[in-house]
BAMARSE-371140 format. One record per residue (C-alpha): residue number from 1; residue in one letter; z, y negated, x negated. Coordinates in steps of 0.25 Angstrom, whole numbers, plus 5000, padded with zeros to 4 digits. Example, Ala and Ser with C-alpha at 12.3 -4.5 7.8 and 13.67 -1.06 7.14 Angstrom:
! BAMARSE-371140
 num residu   up north east
   1      A 5031  5018 4951
   2      S 5029  5004 4945
//
This chain:
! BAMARSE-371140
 num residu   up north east
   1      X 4971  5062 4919
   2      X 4965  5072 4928
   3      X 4977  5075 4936
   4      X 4978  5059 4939
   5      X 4966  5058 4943
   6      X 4967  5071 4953
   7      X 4980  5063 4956
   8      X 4972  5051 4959
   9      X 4962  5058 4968
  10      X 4972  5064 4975
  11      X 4980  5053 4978
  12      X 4968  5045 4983
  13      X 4965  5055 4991
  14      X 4980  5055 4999
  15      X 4978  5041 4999
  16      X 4968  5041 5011
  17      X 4972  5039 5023
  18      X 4978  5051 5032
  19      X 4967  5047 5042
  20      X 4955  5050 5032
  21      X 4964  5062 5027
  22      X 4963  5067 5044
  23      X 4949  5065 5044
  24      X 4943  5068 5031
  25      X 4952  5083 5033
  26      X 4945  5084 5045
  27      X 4931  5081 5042
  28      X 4933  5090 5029
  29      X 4939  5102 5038
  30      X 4927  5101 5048
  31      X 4918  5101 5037
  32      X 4923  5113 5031
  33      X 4924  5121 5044
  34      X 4910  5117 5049
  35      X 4904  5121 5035
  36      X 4911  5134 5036
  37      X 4909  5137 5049
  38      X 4894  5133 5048
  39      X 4891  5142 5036
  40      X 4899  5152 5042
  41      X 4892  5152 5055
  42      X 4878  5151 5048
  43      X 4880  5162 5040
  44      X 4885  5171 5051
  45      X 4875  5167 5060
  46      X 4865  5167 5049
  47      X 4867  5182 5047
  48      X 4867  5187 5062
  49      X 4855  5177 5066
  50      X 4846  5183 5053
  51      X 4851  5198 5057
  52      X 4846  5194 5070
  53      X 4830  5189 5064
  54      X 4832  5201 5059
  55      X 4833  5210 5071
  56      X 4823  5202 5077
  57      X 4812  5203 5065
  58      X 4816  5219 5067
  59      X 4814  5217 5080
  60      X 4800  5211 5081
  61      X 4795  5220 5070
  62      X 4797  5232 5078
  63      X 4791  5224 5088
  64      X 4780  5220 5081
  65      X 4777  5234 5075
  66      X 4776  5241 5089
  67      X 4766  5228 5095
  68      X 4757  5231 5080
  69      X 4759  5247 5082
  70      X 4747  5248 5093
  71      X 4736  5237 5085
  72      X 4739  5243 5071
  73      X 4737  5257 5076
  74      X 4723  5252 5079
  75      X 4720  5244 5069
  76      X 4718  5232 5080
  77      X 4722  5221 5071
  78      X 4720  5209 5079
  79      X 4729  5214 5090
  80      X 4740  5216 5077
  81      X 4736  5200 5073
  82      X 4738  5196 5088
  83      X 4751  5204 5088
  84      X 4757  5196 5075
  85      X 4751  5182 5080
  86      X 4759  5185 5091
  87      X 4772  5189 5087
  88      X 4771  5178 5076
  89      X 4771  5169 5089
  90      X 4780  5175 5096
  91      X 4790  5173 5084
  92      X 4787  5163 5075
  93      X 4798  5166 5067
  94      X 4789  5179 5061
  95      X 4783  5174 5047
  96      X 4773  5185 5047
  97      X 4770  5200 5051
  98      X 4761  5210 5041
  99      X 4757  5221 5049
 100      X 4752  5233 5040
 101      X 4747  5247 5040
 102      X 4754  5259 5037
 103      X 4748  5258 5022
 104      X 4753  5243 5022
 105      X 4740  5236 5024
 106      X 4743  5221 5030
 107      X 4733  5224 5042
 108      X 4739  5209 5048
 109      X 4747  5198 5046
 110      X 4751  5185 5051
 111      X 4748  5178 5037
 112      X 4735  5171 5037
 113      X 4734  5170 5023
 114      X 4738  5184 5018
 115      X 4751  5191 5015
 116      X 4763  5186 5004
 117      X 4763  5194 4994
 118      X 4776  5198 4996
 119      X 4775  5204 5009
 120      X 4760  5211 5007
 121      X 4770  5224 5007
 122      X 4780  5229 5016
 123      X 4793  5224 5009
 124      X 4802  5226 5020
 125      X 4811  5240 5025
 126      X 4803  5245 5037
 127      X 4809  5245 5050
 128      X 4811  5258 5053
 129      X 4819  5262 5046
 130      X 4826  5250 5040
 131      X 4825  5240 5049
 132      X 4829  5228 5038
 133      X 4822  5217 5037
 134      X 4821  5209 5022
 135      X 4821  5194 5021
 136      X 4811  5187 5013
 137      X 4814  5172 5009
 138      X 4802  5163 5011
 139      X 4799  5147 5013
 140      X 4801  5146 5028
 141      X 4813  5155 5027
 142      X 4819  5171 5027
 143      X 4808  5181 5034
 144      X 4813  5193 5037
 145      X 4804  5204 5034
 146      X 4803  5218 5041
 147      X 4793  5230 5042
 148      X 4792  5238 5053
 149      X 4783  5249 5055
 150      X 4772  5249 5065
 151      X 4772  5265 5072
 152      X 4782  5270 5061
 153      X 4774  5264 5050
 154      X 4762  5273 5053
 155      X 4753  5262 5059
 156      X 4759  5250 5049
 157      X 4771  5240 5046
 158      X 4772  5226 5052
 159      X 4779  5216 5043
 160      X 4788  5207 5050
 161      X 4793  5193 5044
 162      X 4802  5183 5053
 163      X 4807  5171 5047
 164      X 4820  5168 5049
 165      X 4819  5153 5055
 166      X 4825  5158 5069
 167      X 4838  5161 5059
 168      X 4838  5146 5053
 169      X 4835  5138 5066
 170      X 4847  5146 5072
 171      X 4857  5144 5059
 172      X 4851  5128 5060
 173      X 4855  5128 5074
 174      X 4867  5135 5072
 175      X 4871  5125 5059
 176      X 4868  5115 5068
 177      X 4877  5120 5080
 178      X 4888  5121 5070
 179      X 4887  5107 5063
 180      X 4887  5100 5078
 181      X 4900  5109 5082
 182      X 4906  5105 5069
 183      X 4902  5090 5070
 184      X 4907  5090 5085
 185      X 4920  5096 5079
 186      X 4921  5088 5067
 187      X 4919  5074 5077
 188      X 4930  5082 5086
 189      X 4939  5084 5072
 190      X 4940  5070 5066
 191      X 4941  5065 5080
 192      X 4955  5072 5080
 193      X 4957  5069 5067
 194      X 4956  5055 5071
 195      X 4965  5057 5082
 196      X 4975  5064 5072
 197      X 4974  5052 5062
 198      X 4978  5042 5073
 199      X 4989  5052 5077
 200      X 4995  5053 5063
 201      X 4991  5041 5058
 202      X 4995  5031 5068
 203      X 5010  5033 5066
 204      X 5008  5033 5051
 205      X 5001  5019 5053
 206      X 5015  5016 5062
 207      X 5024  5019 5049
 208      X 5016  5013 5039
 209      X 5017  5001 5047
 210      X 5030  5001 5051
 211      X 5034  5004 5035
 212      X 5028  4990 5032
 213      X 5034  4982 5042
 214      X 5046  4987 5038
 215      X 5042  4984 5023
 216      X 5041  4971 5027
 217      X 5053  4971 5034
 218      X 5053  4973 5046
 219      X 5062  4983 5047
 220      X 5062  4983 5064
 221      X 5050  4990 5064
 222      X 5046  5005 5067
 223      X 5037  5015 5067
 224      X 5032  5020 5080
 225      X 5034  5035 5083
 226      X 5021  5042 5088
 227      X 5026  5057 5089
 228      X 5037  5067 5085
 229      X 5029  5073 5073
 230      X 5031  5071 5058
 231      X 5025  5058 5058
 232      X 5036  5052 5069
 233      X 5046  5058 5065
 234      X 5043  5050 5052
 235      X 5042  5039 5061
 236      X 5054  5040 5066
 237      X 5060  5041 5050
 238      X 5053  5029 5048
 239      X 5061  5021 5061
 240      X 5073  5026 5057
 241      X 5072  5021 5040
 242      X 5066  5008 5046
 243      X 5081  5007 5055
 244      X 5088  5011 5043
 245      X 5081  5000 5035
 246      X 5083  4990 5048
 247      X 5095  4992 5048
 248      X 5098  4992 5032
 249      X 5091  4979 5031
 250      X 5101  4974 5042
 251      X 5113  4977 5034
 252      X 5107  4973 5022
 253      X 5102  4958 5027
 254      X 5119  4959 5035
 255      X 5125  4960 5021
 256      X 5113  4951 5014
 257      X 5117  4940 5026
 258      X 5134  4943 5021
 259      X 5130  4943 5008
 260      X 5121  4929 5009
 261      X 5132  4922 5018
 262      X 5143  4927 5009
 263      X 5134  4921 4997
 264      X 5132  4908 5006
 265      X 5150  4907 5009
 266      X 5151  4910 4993
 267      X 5142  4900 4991
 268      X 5145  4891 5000
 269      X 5161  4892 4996
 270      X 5158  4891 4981
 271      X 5151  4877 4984
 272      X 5164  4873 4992
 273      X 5171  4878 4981
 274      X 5163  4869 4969
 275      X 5162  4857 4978
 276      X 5178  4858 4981
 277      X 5180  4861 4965
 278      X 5170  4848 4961
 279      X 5177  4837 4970
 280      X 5191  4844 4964
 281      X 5185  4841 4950
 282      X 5180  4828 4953
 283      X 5189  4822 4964
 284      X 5203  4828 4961
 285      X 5203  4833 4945
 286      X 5193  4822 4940
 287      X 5200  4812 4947
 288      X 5212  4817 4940
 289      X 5206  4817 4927
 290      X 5201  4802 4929
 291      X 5216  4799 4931
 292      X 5221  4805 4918
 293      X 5210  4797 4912
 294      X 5213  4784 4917
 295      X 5228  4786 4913
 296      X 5224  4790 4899
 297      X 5216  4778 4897
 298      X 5226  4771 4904
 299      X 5238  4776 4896
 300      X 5230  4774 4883
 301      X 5225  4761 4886
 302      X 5239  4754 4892
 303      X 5249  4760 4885
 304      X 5244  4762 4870
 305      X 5260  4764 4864
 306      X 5262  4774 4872
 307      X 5249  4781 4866
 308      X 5254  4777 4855
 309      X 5269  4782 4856
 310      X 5263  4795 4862
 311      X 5255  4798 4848
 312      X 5243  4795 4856
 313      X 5233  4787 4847
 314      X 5220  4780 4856
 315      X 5210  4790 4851
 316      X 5217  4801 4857
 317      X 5219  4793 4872
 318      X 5204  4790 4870
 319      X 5200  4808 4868
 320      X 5209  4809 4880
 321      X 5201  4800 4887
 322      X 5187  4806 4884
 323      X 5194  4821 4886
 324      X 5198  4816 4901
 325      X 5183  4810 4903
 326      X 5176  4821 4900
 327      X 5186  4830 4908
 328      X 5181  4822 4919
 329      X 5167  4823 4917
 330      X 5169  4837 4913
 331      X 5178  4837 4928
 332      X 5165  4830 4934
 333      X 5154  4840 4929
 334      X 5164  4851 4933
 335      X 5162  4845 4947
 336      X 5150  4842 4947
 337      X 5145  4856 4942
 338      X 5154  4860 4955
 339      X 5147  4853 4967
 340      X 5139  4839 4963
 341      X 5145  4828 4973
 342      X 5131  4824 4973
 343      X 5124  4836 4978
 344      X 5133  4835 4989
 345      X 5132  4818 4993
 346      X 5116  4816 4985
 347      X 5109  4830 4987
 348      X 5102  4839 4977
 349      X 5092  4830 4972
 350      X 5103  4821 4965
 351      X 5112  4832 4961
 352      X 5101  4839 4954
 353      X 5098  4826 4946
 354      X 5111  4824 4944
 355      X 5113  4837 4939
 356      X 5102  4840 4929
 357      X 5104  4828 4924
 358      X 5117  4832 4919
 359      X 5110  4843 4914
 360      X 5100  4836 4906
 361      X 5112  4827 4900
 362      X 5120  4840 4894
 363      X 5109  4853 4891
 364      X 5098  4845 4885
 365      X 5089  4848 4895
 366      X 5077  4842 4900
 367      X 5075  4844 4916
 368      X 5066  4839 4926
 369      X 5070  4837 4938
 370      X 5062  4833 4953
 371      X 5067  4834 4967
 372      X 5055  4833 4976
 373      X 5059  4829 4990
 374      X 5050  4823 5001
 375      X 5055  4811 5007
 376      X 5062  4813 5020
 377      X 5068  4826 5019
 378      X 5084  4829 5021
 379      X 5092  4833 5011
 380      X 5092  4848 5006
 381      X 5106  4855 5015
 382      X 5116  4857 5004
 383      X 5115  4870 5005
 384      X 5100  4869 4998
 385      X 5106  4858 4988
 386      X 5119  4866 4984
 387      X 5108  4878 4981
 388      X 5096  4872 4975
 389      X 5110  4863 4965
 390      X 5118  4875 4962
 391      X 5102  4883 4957
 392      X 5100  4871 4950
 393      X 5113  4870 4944
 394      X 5112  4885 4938
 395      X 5098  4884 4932
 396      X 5102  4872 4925
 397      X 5113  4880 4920
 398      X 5104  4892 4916
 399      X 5093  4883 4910
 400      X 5104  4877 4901
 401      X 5110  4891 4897
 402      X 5100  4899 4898
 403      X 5086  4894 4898
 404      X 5087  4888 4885
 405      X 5076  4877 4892
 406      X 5073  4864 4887
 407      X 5066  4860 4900
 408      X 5069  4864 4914
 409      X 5064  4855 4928
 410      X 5071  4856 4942
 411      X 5062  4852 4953
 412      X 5066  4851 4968
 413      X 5056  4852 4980
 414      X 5062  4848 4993
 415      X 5051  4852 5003
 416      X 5053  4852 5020
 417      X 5056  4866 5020
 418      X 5062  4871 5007
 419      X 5066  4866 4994
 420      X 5063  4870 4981
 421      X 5068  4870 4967
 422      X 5061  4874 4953
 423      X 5070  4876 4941
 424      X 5061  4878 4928
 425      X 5067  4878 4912
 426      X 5058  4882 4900
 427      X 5069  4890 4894
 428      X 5069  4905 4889
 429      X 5068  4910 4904
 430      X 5073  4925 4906
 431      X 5068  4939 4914
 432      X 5074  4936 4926
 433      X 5070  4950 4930
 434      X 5079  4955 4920
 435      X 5090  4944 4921
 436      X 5089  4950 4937
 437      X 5092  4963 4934
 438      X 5105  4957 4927
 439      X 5113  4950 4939
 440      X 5125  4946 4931
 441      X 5117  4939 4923
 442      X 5110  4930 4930
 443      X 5120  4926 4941
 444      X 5116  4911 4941
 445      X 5101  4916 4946
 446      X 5107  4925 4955
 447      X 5116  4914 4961
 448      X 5102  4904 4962
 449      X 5095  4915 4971
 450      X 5108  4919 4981
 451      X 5108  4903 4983
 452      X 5093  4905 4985
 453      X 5095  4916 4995
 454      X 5106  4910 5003
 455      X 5097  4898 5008
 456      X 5084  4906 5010
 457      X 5076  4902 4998
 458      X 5068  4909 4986
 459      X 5073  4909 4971
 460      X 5062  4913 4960
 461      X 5065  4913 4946
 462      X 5052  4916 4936
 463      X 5057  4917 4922
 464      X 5053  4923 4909
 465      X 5059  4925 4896
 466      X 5053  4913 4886
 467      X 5047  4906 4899
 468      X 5057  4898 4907
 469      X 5062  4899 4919
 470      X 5058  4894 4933
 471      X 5066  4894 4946
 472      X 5062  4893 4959
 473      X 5070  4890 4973
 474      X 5065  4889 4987
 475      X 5074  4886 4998
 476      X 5069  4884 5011
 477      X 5073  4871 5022
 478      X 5079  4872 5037
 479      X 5070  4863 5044
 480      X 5084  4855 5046
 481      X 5085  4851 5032
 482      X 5072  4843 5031
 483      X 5076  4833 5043
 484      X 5077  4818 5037
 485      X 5092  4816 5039
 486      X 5105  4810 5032
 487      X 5104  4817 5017
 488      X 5115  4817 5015
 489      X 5121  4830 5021
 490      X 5127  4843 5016
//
């Protein structure tokens, strides 16, 4: 669970975009250098600048102990009092000054309201010999304390206490400096950033484009080469697969055209072949058979002794008779199974009545029938009519065999620029995804769709087991064919 959620996290975060990536690397890189460098410079220059304010309290203490040395040997302690209003002016960053004698007794002060309790004695290491100063920690910041001897310590000590506020408005300063230089360099850092993002992801733009034109078959197009680097040498991969497909997809729609026009020959011969085949059947061997007929019934009718002397009683001249009759008919449905002479001189409407009404005489099935056609229109080229009878003709077949339906309807719908016919049964249906996968098996459908194909048009079937079955074919018009002419043609 934990390991797809880190999963999770991670790919969300791969997912952005190279261009958030760029610039969120950038911000988080200067961030981290300004926070180093800033605290790094702070603390550096934190430690010299409070080295310095130490120095300087150092400094103004040996001062301050050689101006107090002549009034404390005197006792003159106003002149000591002007002396510390005075270098309390001079450096407002002094918090206080105690001037004692050489028993430490507080002679002066610069607090109005008496000593701290914890500066009423000399706390500090005087100066000489360790010339150290302690810092104390108070509300307006860290004092640093020193005691330095007035004339060697005989006459007194002068306490000295300088706030470090000089320190702080310098490290302000200084923080401030360094967040300004970081900003400017920051701005300056996703500017290029950004100009590295165009850079990289302009190209990257360029091929994911160019990978959807192609997707959509458009296999003329190609990515535009910006440089030399990874990304056009990828660039340049990409334009040579898309050559390799162009000229893939060439071959294949080459041999998809032979194999089309080889489909349409065959087809076309096969027609030939059953229209040749019917008027043999129904011209040459039924007219042969009606022949034999007429001089059986002849030969029984005139000439009954010679029947008679040839052993052949009237029933049996009567069986021949009814054999030769349905021999004819049988020659008939043959050849008209073949190629209907009325699809040829009459058009598809009628041959489809006329064939599912032979339908309906022999399987016991109920079928509606419709052909919907505005007025005006020409008829369908024979092609279309060939197409739309021989898909007709094979679902009725596999209706009858394998539907096990007791119901179907065949509806026609001849629009200006296609035609369509619906085929529905209420049989047992089938998984026509499973009957697919099993080509050998399902030949007739396969034979539907090529017809289909070779005019241009879409074939559907939606089918499930216990639910029927339903066809659809769409076949689209050349403007030529809807023009009000003689209908009869083809």
């Amino acid at each position: 669970m934990f390991r797809t959620f880190v999963s999770s996290i991670r790919w969300r975060i791969l997912s952005f975009p190279i261009f958030l990536k760029i610039i969120g690397i950038g911000i988080i890189t200067a961030m981290l250098f300004g926070a180093v460098t800033l605290l790094q410079t702070r603390a550096t220059t934190s430690d010299i600048l409070y080295q310095l304010l130490e120095q300087k309290t150092i400094a103004m203490g040996h001062s301050l102990a050689d101006t107090l040395e002549r009034p404390t040997s005197t006792g003159d302690y106003y002149a000591i009092s002007r002396h510390l209003k005075e270098a309390q002016k001079s450096f407002p960053e002094i918090r206080y000054i105690i001037v004692r004698s050489h028993n430490e007794k507080v002679i002066a002060s610069t607090f109005e309201s008496g000593i701290p309790p914890d500066l009423s004695k000399i706390s500090s290491p005087l100066c000489p010999p360790k010339c150290t100063a302690k810092t104390i920690g108070s509300d307006e910041g860290i004092i640093m304390d020193i005691s330095t001897p007035i004339a060697g310590g005989y006459v007194g000590f002068v306490q000295l206490g300088v706030l470090d506020h000089i320190v702080t408005r310098e490290l302000d300063s200084l923080r401030n400096r360094v967040l300004w230089a970081l900003f400017l360099c920051a701005a300056i850092g996703i500017a290029y950033a950004f100009m590295l993002t165009g850079i990289l992801t302009k190209p990257i733009r360029h091929l994911v484009q160019a990978a959807n034109k192609i997707r959509e078959g458009q296999f003329a197009t190609r990515a535009t080469v910006f440089s030399n680097d990874e990304i056009g040498r990828l660039a340049v991969a990409f334009n040579q697969m898309a050559e390799a497909l162009m000229q893939y997809r060439q071959e294949v729609q080459a041999k998809e055209k032979a194999r089309l026009s080889l489909i349409e020959r065959t087809v076309q011969i096969q027609e030939d072949e059953r229209k040749s085949i019917s008027r043999e059947l129904h011209d040459h061997f039924g007219q042969s058979l009606l022949a034999l007929l007429l001089q059986v019934q002849s030969g029984c009718k005139y000439s009954p002794s010679r029947c008679a002397r040839a052993h052949f009683p009237d029933s049996l001249c009567f069986h021949i008779e009814d054999t030769i009759r349905k021999i004819i008919e049988e020659v008939h449905r043959l050849a008209w199974g073949m190629r209907p002479s009325i699809l040829d001189d009459y058009g598809l409407e009628s041959a489809l009545a006329r064939h599912i009404g032979e339908v309906i005489k022999t399987a016991r099935l109920e079928i509606d029938y419709q052909f919907l056609s505005p007025d005006g229109l020409k008829r369908l080229p024979i092609g279309v009519e060939v197409s739309l009878y021989r898909i007709a003709q094979e679902a009725t077949t596999n209706i009858i065999k394998h539907a096990k339906a007791s119901h179907a309807s065949f509806v026609v719908l001849r629009q200006i620029h296609e035609v369509t016919m619906l085929i529905e049964d209420n049989g047992q249906g089938f998984d026509f995804a499973a009957a697919n996968e099993k080509g050998d098996q399902c030949l007739g459908l396969l034979g539907m769709r090529e017809r289909v194909n070779l005019l241009g048009g879409s074939f559907v079937i939606e089918s499930a087991p216990g639910e029927g079955t339903t066809i659809r074919v769409r076949i689209p018009l050349a403007e030529d064919s809807n023009a009000n002419t003689d209908l009869h043609s083809g």
